[in-house]
C-alpha positions in Angstrom: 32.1 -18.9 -73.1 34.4 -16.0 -72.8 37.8 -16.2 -74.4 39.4 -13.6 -71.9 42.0 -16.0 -69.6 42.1 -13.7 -67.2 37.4 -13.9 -67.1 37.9 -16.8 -64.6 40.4 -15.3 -62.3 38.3 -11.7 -62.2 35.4 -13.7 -61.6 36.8 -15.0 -58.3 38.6 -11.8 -57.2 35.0 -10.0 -57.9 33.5 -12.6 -55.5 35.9 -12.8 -53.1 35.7 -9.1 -52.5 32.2 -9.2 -52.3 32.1 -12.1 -49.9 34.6 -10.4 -47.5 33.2 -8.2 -44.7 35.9 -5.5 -45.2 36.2 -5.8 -49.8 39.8 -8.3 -49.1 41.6 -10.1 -51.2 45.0 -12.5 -51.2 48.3 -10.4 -51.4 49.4 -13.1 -54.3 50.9 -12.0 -57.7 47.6 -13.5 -59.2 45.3 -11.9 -57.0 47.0 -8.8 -57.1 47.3 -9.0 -61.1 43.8 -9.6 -61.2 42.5 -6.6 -58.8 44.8 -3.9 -61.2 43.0 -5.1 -64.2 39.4 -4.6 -62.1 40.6 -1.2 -60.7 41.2 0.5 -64.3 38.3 -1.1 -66.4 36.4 0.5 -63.4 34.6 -2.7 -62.1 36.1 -2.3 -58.7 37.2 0.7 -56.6 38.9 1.5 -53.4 36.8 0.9 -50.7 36.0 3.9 -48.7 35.3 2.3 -45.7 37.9 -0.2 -45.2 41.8 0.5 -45.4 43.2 -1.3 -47.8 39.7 -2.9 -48.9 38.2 -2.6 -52.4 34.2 -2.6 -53.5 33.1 -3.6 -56.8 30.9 -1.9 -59.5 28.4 -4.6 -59.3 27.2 -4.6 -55.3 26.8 -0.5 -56.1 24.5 -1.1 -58.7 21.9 -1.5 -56.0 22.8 1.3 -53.8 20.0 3.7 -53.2 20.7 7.4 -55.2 20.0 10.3 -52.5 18.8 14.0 -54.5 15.9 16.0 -53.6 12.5 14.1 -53.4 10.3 16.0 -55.3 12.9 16.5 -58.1 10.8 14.7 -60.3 8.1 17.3 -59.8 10.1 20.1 -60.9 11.4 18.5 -64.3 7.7 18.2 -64.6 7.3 21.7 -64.1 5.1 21.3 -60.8 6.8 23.0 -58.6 9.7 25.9 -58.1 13.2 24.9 -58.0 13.0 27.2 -54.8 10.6 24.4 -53.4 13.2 21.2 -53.4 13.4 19.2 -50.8 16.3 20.6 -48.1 20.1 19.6 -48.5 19.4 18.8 -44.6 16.8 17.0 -45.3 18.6 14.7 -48.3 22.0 14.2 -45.9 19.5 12.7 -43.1 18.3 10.6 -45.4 21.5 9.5 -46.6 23.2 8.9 -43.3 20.5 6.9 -42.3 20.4 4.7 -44.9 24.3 3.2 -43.9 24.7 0.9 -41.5 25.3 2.2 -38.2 29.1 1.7 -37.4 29.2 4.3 -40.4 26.7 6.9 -39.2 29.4 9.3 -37.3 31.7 9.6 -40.0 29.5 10.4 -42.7 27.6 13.0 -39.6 30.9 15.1 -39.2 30.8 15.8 -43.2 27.6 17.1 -43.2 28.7 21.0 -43.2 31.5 19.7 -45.9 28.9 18.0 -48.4 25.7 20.9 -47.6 28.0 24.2 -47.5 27.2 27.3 -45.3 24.6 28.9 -45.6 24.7 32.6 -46.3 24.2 35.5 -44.4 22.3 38.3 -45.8 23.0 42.2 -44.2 20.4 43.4 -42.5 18.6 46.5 -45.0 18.9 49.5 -43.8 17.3 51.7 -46.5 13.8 53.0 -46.0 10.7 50.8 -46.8 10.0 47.2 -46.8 13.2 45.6 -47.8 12.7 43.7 -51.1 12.5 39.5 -50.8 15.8 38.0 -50.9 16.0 34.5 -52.7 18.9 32.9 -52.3 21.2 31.1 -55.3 19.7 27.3 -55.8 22.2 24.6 -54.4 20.7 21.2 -54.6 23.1 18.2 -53.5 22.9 15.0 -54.0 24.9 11.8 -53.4 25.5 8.6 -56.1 27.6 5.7 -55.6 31.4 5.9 -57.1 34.7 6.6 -56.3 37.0 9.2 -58.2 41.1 9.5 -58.0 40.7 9.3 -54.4 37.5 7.2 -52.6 34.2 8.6 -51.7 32.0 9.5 -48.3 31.2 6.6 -46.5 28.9 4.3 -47.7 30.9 4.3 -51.2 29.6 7.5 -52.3 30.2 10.9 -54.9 28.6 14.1 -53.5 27.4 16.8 -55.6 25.1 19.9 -56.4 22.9 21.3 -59.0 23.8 25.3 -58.6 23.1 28.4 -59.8 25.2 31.3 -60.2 24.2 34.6 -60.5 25.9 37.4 -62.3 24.4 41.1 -61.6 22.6 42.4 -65.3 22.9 38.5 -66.5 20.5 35.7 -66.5 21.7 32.9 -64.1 23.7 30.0 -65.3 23.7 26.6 -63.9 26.6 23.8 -63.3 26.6 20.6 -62.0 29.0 19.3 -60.0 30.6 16.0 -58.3 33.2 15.4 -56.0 35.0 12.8 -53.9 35.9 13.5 -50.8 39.1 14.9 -51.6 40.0 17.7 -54.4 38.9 15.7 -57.2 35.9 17.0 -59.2 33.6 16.9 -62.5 31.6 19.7 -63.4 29.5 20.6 -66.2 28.1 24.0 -66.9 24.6 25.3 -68.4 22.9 28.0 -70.0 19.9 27.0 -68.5 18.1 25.3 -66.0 16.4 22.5 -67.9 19.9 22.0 -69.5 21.5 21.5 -65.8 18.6 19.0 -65.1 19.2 16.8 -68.4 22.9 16.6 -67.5 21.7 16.0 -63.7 19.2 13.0 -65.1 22.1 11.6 -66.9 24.1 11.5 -64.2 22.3 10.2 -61.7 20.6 7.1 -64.8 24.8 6.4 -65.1 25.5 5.7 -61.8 27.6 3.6 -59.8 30.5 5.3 -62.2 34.7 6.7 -61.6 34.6 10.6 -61.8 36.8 9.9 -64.8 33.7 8.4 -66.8 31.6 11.8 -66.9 34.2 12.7 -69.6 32.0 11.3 -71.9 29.0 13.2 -70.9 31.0 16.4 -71.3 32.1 17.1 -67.5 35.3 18.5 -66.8 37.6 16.6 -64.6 39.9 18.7 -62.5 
């Protein structure tokens, strides 16, 4: 049995929210109590669906994780990181995986979440020109929340990416944002560096921007 006396009141705000269609609970001093000490031990954040709604840790826990599909492959050395699976391709996947009244919404943040892609210049020296590969820039999306609350759905967006330096070997960060200015990034050497941090990321998930402190991410 628990010796907290506030366990059996968490309990039920925990439950309630979970049980409401839109994360609600009671505007009393004990409710309201209860739903401050949820919101900073990080067991509950704003929802970011609902105005004024909440979502807990817990119903997050089973939230599918969206990255590229074949990322396995290239920690296993199978494949190129050039040969991930398309940041169109993961956003489809994730959009279609909420219910439907939240499809639009998360649609019109595709180009925020994916980026633009760039434009080369057209060669105009003699000869064939030489192959241009473009930086990698992998996103991904895991449930959370940050200062601010996530895409729809209840979700952090991110990307694995590599920056190039002329003369210098490329480095790697990792970054997470919610979908305001707040943001976590973690920078590498290397690229199986970047994909250990990426792993533990993604295995720590649902979690508050504020937690990847501990894995060494900078919160700005």
């Amino acid at each position: 049995m628990s010796h907290d006396p506030h366990a059996q009141i968490d309990q039920t705000v925990l439950d309630k929210i979970e049980l409401s269609p839109v994360g609600a609970v009671p505007h009393t001093p004990t409710y309201q109590d209860s739903l401050r000490r949820l919101h900073a031990t990080h067991q509950v954040y704003a929802s970011a669906d609902y105005k004024d709604g909440h979502v807990t840790v817990r119903s997050l826990a089973k939230a599918p994780l969206f990255h590229a599909n074949n990322l396995a492959s290239l920690i296993a050395g199978k494949i190129e990181v050039s040969a991930l699976e398309t940041n169109n391709s993961i956003f489809s996947r994730y959009v279609q995986s909420l219910p439907a009244a939240l499809r639009d919404k998360a649609e019109a943040l595709r180009a925020k979440v994916i980026g633009r892609a760039i434009l080369h210049r057209k060669n105009n020296s003699p000869g064939e020109a030489p192959a241009i590969l473009d930086p990698v820039h992998s996103v991904f999306m895991v449930p959370g929340a940050g200062p601010h609350p996530g895409l729809p759905g209840n979700y952090l967006y991110g990307a694995l990416d590599e920056i190039r330096d002329p003369g210098a070997p490329s480095t790697w960060t990792v970054q997470i944002h919610d979908n305001d200015d707040a943001t976590s990034a973690l920078e590498a050497t290397a690229l199986p560096e970047a994909l250990a941090a990426f792993q533990e990321v993604i295995s720590s998930a649902p979690f508050h921007l504020s937690e990847l402190a501990a894995l060494g991410f900078a919160v700005k």
